[in-house]
BAFI-3210 file (N, C-alpha, C; in Angstrom, 3 decimals, decimal comma, padded with zeros to 6 digits):
// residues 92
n [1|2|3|4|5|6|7|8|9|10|11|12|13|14|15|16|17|18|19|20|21|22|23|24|25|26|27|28|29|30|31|32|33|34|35|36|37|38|39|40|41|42|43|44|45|46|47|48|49|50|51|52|53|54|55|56|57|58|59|60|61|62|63|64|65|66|67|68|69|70|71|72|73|74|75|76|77|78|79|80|81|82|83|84|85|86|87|88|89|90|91|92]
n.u [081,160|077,724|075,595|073,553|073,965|075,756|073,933|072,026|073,657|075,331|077,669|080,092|082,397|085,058|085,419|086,942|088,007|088,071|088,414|087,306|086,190|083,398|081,269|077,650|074,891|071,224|068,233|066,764|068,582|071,768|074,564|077,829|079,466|080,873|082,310|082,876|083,030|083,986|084,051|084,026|081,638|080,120|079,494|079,773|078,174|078,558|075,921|075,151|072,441|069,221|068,461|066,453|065,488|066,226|068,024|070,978|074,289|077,597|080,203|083,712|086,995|088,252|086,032|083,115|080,147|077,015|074,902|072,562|070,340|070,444|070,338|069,571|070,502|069,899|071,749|073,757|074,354|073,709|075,049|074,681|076,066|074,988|076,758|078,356|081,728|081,795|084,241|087,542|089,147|091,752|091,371|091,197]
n.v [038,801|038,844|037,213|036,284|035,869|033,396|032,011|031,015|029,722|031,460|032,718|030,555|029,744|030,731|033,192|034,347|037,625|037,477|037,897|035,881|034,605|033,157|030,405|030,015|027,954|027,893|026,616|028,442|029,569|030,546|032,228|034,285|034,691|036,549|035,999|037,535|037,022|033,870|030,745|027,347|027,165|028,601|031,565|035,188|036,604|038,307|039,045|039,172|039,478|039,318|037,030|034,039|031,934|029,517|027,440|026,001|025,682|026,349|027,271|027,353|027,925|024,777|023,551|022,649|022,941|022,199|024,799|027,157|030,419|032,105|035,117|038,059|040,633|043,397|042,731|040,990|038,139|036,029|033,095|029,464|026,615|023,599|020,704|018,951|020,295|021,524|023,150|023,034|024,929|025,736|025,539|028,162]
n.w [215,643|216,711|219,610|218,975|216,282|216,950|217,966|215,914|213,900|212,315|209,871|210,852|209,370|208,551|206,361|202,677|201,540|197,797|194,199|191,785|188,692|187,853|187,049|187,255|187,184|186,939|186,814|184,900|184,188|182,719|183,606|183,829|186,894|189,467|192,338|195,203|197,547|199,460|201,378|203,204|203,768|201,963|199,858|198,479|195,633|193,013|190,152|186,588|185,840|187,722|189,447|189,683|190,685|193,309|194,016|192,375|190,640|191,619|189,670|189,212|188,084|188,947|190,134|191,371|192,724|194,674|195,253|197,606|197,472|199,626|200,344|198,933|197,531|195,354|192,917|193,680|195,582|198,395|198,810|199,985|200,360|199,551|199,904|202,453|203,666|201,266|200,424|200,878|203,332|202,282|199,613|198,621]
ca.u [079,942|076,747|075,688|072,503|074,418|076,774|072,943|071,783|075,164|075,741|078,823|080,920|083,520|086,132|085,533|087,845|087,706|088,322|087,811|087,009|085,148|083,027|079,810|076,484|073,702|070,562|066,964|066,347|069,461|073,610|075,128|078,866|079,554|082,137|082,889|083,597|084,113|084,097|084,034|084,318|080,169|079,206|079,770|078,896|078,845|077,725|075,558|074,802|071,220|068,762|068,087|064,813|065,932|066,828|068,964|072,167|075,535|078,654|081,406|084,636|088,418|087,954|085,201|081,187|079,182|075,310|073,867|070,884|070,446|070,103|069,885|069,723|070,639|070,195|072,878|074,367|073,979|074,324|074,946|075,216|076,958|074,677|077,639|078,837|082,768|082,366|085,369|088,335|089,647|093,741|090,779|090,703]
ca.v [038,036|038,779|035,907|035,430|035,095|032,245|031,055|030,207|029,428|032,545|032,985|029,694|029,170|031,962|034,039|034,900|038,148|036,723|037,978|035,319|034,617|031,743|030,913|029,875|027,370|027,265|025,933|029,127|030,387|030,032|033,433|034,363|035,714|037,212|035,844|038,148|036,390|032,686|030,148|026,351|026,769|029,328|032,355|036,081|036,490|039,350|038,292|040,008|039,727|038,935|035,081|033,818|030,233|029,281|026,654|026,369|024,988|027,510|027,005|028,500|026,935|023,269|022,771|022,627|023,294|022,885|025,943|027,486|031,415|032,363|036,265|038,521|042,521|043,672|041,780|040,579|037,188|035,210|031,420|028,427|025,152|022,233|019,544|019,138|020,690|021,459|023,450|023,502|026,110|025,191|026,201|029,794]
ca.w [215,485|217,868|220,194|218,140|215,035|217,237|218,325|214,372|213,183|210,869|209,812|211,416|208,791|208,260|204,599|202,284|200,068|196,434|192,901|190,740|187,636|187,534|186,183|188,173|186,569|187,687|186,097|184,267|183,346|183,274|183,546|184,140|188,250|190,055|193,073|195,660|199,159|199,963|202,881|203,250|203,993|201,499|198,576|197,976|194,211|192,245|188,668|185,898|186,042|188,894|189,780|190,633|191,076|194,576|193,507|191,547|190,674|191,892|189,325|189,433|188,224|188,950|191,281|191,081|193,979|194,720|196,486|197,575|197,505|201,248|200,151|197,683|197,621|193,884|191,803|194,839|196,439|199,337|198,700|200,716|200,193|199,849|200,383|203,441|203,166|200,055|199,583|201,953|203,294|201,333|198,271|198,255]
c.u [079,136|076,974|074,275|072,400|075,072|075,012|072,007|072,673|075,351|077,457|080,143|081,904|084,018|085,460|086,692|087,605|088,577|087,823|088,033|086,564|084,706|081,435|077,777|074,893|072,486|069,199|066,787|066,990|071,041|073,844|076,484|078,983|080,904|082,190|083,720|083,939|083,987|084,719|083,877|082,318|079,058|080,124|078,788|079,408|077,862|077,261|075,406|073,470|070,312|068,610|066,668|064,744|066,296|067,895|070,136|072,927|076,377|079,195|082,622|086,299|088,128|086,902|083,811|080,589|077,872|075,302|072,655|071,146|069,848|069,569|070,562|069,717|070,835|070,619|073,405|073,658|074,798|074,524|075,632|074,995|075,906|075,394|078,068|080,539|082,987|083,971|085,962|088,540|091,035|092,164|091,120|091,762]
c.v [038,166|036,944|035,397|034,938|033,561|031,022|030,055|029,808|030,175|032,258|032,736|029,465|030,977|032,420|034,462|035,731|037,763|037,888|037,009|034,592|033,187|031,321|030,022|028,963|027,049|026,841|026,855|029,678|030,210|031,830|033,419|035,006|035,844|037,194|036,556|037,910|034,516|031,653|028,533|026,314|027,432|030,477|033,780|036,164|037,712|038,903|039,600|040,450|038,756|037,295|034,872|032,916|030,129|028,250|026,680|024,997|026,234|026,629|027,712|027,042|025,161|022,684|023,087|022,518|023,449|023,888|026,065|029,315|031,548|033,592|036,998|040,069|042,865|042,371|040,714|039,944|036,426|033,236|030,498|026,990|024,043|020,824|020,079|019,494|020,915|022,033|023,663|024,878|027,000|025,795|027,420|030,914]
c.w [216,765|218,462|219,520|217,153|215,792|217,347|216,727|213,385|212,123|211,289|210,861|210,934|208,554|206,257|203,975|201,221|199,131|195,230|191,613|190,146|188,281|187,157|187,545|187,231|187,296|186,518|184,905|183,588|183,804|183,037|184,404|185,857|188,426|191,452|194,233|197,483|198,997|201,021|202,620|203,289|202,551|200,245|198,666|196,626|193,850|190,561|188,248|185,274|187,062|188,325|190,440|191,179|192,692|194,847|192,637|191,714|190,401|190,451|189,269|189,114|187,927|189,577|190,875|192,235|194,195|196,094|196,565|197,743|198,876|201,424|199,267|197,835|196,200|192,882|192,652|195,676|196,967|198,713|199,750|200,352|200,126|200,372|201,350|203,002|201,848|199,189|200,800|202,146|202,564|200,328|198,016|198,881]
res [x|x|x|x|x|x|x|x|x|x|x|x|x|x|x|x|x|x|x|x|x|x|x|x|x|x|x|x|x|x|x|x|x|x|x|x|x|x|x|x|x|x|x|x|x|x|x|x|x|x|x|x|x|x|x|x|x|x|x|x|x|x|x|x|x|x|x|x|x|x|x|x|x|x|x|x|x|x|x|x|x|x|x|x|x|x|x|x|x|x|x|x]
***
C-alpha cells in the first residue's frame, strides 16, 4: 500500500479472495453477483449487467449489507460498506 493510499484510507481492512454467489438490490434492478474479494469495509463483485444505481443492498448466505458503488470497470465493481463493521472479519 502507497503512503497516499495510507493518506485517504484505501484499502485499511485486510481482503479476502472469495467466490460467492449472492444477489445485489438496488432502485432499478436485483440481479444475481459473484462475489469475488471481500473485507470487513467493503466488496469486489462481478454482475451480470451494468448498474447505474450508486446504492444497493450486498446479499450473500445470511447477511444484507448497504453499499455504495465506489467504482466500476465493465461488469466489475467496487463496493463499500455503509454500516460501520458490517461484516467481521470470522465472516469470510
Amino acid at each position: 500500500m502507497s503512503d497516499i493510499d495510507n493518506l485517504i484510507g484505501r484499502r485499511q481492512a485486510r481482503r479476502r479472495s472469495v467466490e460467492i454467489m449472492g444477489t445485489l438490490l438496488t432502485p432499478s434492478r436485483t440481479q444475481p453477483v459473484l462475489i469475488k474479494d471481500v473485507s470487513a469495509t467493503g466488496a469486489k463483485i462481478l454482475v451480470r449487467r451494468p448498474v447505474r444505481d450508486k446504492t444497493g443492498l450486498l446479499a450473500w448466505e445470511d447477511r444484507k449489507v448497504w453499499c455504495e458503488v465506489v467504482w466500476v470497470d465493465g461488469l466489475m465493481l467496487g463496493l463499500h460498506f455503509l454500516e460501520a463493521q458490517a461484516v467481521e472479519e470470522d465472516d469470510f
